[in-house]
C-alpha positions as CSV (number, residue, x, y, z in Angstrom):
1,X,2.8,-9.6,-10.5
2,X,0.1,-12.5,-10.1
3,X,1.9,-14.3,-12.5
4,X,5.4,-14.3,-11.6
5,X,4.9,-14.4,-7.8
6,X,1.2,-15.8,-6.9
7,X,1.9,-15.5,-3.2
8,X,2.6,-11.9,-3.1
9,X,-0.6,-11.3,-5.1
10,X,-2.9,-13.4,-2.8
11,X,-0.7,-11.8,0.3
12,X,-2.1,-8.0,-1.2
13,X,-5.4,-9.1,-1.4
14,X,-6.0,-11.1,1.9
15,X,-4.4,-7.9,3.3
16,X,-6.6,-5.3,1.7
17,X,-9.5,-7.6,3.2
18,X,-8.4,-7.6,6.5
19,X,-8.3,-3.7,6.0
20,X,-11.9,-4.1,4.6
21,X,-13.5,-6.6,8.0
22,X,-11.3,-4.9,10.3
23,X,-13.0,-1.4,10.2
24,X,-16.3,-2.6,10.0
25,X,-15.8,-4.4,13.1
26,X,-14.0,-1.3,14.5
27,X,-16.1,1.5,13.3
28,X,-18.7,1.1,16.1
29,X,-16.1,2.0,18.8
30,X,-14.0,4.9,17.4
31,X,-16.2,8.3,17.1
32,X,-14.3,10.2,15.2
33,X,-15.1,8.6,12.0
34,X,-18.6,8.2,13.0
35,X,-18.8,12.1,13.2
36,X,-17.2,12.7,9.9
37,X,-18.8,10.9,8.0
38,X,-22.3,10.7,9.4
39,X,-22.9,13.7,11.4
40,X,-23.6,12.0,14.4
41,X,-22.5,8.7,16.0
42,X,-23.8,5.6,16.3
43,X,-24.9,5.3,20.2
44,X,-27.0,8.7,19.2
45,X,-28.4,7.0,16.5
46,X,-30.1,4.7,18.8
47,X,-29.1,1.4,20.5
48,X,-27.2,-1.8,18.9
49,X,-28.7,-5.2,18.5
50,X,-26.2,-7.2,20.6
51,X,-22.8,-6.8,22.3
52,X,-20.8,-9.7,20.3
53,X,-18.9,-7.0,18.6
54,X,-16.3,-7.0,20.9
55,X,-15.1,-10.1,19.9
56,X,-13.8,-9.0,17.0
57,X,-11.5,-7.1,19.1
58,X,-8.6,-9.8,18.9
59,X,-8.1,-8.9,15.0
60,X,-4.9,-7.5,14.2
61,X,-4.7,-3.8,13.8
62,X,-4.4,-2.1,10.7
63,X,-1.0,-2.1,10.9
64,X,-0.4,-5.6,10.2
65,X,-1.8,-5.1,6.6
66,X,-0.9,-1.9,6.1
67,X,3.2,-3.0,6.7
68,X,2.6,-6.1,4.3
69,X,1.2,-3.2,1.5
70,X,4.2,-1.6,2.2
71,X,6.5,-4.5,2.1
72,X,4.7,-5.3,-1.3
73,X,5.1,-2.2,-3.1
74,X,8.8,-1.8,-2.5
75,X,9.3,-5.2,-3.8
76,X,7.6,-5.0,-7.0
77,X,8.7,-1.1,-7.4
78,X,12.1,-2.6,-8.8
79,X,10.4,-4.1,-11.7
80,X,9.5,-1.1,-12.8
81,X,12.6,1.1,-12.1
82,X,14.4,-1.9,-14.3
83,X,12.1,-0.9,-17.3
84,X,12.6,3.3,-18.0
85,X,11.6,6.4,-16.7
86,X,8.7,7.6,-18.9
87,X,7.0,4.0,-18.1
88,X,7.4,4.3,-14.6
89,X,6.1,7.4,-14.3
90,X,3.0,7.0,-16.2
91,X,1.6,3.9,-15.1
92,X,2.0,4.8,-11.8
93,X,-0.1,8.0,-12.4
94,X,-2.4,6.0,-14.3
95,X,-3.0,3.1,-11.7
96,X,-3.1,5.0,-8.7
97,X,-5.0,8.4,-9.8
98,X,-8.4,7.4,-11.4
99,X,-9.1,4.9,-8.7
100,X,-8.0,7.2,-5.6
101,X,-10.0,10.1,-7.6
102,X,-13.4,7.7,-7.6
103,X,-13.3,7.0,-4.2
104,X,-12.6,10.4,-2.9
105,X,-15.9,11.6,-4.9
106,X,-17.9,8.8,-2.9
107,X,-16.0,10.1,0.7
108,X,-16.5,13.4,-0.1
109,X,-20.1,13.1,-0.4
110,X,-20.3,11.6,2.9
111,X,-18.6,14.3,4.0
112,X,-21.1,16.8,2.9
113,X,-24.2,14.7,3.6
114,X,-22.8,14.3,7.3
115,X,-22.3,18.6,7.5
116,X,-18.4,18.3,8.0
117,X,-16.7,21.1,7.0
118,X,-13.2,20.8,5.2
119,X,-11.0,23.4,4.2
120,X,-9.8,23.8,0.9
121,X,-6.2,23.7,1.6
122,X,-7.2,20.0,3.7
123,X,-9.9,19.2,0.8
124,X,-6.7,20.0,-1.5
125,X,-4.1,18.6,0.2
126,X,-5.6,15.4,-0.1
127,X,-6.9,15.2,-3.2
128,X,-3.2,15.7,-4.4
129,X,-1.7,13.3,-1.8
130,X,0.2,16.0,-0.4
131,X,0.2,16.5,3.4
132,X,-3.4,15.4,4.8
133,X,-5.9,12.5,5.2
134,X,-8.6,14.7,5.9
135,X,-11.5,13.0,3.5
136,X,-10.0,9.8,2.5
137,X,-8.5,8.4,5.9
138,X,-7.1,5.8,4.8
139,X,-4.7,7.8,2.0
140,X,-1.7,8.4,4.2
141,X,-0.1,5.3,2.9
142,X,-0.5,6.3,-0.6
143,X,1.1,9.8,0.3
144,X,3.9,7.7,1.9
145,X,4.0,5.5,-0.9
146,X,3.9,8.5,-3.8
147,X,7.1,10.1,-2.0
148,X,8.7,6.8,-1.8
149,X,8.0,6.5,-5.6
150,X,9.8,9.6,-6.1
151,X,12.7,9.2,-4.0
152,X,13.7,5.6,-5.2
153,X,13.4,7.6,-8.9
154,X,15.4,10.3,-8.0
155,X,17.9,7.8,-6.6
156,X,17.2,5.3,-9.9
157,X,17.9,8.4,-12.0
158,X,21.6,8.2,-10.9
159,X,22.1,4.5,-10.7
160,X,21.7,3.5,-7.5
161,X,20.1,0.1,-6.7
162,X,17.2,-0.6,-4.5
163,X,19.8,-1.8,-1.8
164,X,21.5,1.2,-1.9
165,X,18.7,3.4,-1.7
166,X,17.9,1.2,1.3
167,X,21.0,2.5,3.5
168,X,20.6,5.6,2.7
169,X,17.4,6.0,4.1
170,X,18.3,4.2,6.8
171,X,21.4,6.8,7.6
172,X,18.4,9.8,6.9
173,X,15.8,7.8,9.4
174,X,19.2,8.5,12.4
175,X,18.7,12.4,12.0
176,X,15.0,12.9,12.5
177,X,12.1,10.9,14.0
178,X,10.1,11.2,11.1
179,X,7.1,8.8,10.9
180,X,7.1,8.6,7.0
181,X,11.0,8.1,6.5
182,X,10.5,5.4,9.1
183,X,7.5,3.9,6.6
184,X,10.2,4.7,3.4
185,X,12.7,2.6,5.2
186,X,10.7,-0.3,5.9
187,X,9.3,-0.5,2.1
188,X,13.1,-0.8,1.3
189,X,12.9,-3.5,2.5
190,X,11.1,-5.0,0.1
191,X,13.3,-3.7,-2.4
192,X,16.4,-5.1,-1.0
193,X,14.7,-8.9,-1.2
194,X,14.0,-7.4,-5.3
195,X,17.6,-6.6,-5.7
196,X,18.7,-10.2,-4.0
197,X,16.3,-12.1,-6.2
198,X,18.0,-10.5,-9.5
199,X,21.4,-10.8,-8.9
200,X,21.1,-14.5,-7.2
201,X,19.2,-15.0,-10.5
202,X,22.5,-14.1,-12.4
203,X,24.3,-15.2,-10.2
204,X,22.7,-18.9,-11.4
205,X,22.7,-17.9,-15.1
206,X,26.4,-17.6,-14.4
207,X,26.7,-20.9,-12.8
208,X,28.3,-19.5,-9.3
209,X,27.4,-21.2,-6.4
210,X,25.1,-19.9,-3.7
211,X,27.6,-17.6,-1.6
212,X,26.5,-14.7,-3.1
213,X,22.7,-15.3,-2.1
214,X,24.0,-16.5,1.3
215,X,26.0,-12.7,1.8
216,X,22.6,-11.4,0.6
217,X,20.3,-12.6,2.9
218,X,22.7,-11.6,5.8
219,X,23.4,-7.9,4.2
220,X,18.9,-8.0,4.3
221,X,19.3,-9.1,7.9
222,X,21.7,-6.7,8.6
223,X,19.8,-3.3,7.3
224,X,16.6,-5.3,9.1
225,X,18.2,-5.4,12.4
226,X,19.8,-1.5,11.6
227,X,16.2,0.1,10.6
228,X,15.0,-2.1,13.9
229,X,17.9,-0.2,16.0
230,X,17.4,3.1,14.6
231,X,13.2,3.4,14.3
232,X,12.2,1.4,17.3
233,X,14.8,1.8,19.7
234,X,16.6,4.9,19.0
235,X,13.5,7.1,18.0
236,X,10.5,4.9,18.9
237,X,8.4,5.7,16.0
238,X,6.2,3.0,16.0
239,X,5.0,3.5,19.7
240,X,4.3,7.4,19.1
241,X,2.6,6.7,15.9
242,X,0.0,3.8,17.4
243,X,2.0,1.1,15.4
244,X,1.9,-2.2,16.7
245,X,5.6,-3.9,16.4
246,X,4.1,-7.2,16.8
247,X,2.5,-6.6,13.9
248,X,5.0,-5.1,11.9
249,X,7.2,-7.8,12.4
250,X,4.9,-10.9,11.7
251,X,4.3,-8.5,8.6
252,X,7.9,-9.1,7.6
253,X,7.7,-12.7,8.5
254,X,4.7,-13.2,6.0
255,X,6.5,-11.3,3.1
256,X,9.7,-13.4,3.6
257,X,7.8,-16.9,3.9
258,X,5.6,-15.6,0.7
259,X,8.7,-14.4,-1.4
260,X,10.9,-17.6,-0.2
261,X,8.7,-20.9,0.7
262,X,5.5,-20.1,-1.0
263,X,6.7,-18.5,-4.7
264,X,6.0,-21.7,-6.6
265,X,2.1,-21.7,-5.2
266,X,-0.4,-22.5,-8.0
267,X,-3.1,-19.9,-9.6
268,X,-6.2,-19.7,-7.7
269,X,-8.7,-18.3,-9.1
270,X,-10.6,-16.9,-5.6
271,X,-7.7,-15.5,-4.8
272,X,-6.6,-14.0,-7.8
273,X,-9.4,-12.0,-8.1
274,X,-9.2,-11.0,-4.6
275,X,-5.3,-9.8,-5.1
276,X,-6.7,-8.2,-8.7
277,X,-9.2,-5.8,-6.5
278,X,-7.2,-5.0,-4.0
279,X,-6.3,-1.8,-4.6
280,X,-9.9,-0.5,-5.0
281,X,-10.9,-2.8,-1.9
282,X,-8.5,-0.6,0.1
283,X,-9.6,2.6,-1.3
284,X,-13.4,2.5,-1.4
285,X,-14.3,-0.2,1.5
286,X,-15.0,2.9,4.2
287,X,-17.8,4.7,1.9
288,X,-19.2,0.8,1.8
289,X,-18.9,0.2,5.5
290,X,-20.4,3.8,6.7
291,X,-23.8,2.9,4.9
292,X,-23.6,-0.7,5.6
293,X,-23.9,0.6,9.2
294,X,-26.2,3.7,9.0
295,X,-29.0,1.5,7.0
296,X,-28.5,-1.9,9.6
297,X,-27.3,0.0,12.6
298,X,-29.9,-1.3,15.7
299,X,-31.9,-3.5,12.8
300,X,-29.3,-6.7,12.8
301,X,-27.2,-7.8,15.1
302,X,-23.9,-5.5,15.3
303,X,-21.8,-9.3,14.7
304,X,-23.1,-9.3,11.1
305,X,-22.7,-6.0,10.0
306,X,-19.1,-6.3,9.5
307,X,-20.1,-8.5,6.6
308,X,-22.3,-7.6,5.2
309,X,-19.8,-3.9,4.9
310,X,-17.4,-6.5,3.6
311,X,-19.4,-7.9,1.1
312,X,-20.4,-4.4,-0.4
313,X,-16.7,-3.2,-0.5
314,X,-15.7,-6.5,-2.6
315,X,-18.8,-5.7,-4.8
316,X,-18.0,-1.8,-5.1
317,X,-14.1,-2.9,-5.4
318,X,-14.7,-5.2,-8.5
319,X,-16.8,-2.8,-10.5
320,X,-13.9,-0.1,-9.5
321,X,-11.2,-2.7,-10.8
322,X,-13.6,-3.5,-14.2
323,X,-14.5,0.1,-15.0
324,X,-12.0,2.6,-14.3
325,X,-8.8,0.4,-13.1
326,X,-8.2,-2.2,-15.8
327,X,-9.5,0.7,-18.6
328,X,-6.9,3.2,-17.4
329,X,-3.5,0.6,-16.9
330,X,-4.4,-0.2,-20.4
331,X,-4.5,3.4,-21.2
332,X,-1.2,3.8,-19.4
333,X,0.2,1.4,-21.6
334,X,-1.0,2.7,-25.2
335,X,0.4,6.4,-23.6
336,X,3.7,5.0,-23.3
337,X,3.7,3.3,-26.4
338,X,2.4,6.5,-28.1
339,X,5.2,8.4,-26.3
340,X,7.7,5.8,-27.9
341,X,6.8,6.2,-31.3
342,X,7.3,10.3,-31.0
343,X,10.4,10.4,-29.7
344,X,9.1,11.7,-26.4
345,X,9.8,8.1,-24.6
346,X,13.3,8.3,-22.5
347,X,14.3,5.4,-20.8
348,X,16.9,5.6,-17.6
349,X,20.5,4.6,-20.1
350,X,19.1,7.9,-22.3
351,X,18.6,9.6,-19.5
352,X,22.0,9.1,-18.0
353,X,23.2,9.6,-21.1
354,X,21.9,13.1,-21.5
355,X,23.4,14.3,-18.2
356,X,26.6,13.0,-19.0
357,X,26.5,9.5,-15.8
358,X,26.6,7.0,-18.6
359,X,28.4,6.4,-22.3
């Protein structure tokens, strides 16, 4: 994506580092991690050097970067629907998987160290993405984001476009208050801005004037302002799930002026690297900020320590992204092409084909 859409890139990676500084700073005044993966807490740990850490307290939530993540993955998700099925399928498994699978070793040794017991249905669940957070915290997003991969497939599979999808999970979200069909909804979002850029991109190839991408944009309004009506007002998801609309909107505001005003940006190569990593920033920066503060807990001044947890998760993040990221999308790739040459490769026209939806 870092080369077609530099903004979005840099957007994923400053996000996965607000992730990364924003629980640092927040770890010394939530006990519940504290417990689970130290086997004690902080205060009983003895006391902290300083009281400047609460003025870290005016950071956005995690919500804020958590909503851009979203944002960001139904966007690019069209790309790949656009390509086939097999390829989908298996880069996805092979993006996701070996980094999620590195990190959960490294919380799940925390977890033992600390004396929390899991159970293997939780310990399970987890590890799978199924239905629970109960190691890695932080993967409820990627359990959101794994069923919205397979319901936009599902969908794909007969023919429906990423706007289309979009309404009808919208018209699912006004039967039940469900927190992750709220989340599904707002990564269509992202997908609807996708389907707008392609068709006003044909629509210019065509030499039509700009109507159609004026009717877009208000159609993208219009399912905005619907999924507004229906999650906030109607069901008030956000508010029972701890979600801060402030931020979920300026979330949407930083994707649109990213996509729109700032697609032409140059390469950087800071940020670049920062938007490479962040994947395994978001996934491996709590193992990183749980020792950062058991070794320099009551030693340095609280105010630091944030960094310092930051610092480590970039490091841990890159070697992640060297060794078992990079080496396993490439694997991806060479499966798919492997899975070409047999036969066994069946793109989405095939695939209609076979079922009888397309000639």
């Amino acid at each position: 994506m870092s080369s077609k859409i530099h903004s979005l890139h840099y957007l994923r990676g400053l996000a996965a580092l607000l992730v990364a500084f924003g629980h640092s700073a927040w770890f010394p005044f939530d006990k519940v991690p504290q417990r689970l993966y130290m086997g004690t807490t902080l205060d009983e740990m003895g006391p902290s050097v300083g009281n400047f850490l609460h003025a870290y307290t005016f950071l956005p939530s995690g919500t804020f970067p958590v909503a851009v993540f979203f944002l960001l993955s139904g966007y690019v998700l069209e790309f790949s629907l656009r390509k086939n099925a097999t390829e989908f399928v298996v880069n996805r498994i092979f993006r996701i998987y070996p980094v999620f699978m590195m990190s959960f070793i490294f919380y799940y040794a925390m977890i033992k160290f600390s004396g929390t017991n899991i159970s293997w249905g939780n310990l399970f669940g987890n590890l799978f993405l199924v239905n629970s957070n109960a190691v890695v915290n932080v993967s409820w997003t990627l359990n959101i984001e794994m069923r919205y991969y397979l319901y936009s497939a599902i969908f794909a599979f007969f023919g429906l476009s990423g706007i289309a999808r979009a309404w009808i999970f919208v018209a699912l979200l006004l039967w039940t208050a469900d927190s992750t069909l709220f989340w599904i909804c707002y990564m269509s979002i992202g997908a609807i801005f996708s389907d707008l850029e392609t068709k006003e991109r044909q629509a210019q190839a065509q030499g039509h004037d700009n109507s159609a991408a004026i009717g877009g944009w208000l159609m993208a309004l219009a399912y905005t302002a619907v999924f507004w009506y229906v999650g906030f007002a109607r069901h008030q998801i956000p508010y029972k799930a701890g979600t801060a609309v402030g931020e979920v909107s300026a979330a949407i505001f930083m994707f649109m002026v990213a996509v729109v005003k700032l697609r032409h940006m140059r390469d950087n190569r800071i940020l670049t690297w920062l938007g490479d990593i962040s994947y395994p920033l978001y996934c491996i920066h709590i193992p990183a900020m749980v020792l950062c503060w058991m070794l320099f807990h009551g030693r340095l001044p609280g105010v630091v320590i944030p960094f310092l947890g930051s610092a480590l998760a970039l490091t841990a993040a890159d070697v992640l992204h060297r060794t078992v990221e990079e080496p396993f999308i490439i694997h991806g790739r060479r499966l798919t092409g492997l899975l070409k040459e047999r036969g066994w490769y069946v793109g989405l026209p095939r695939l209609l084909a076979l079922v009888g939806l397309r000639r």
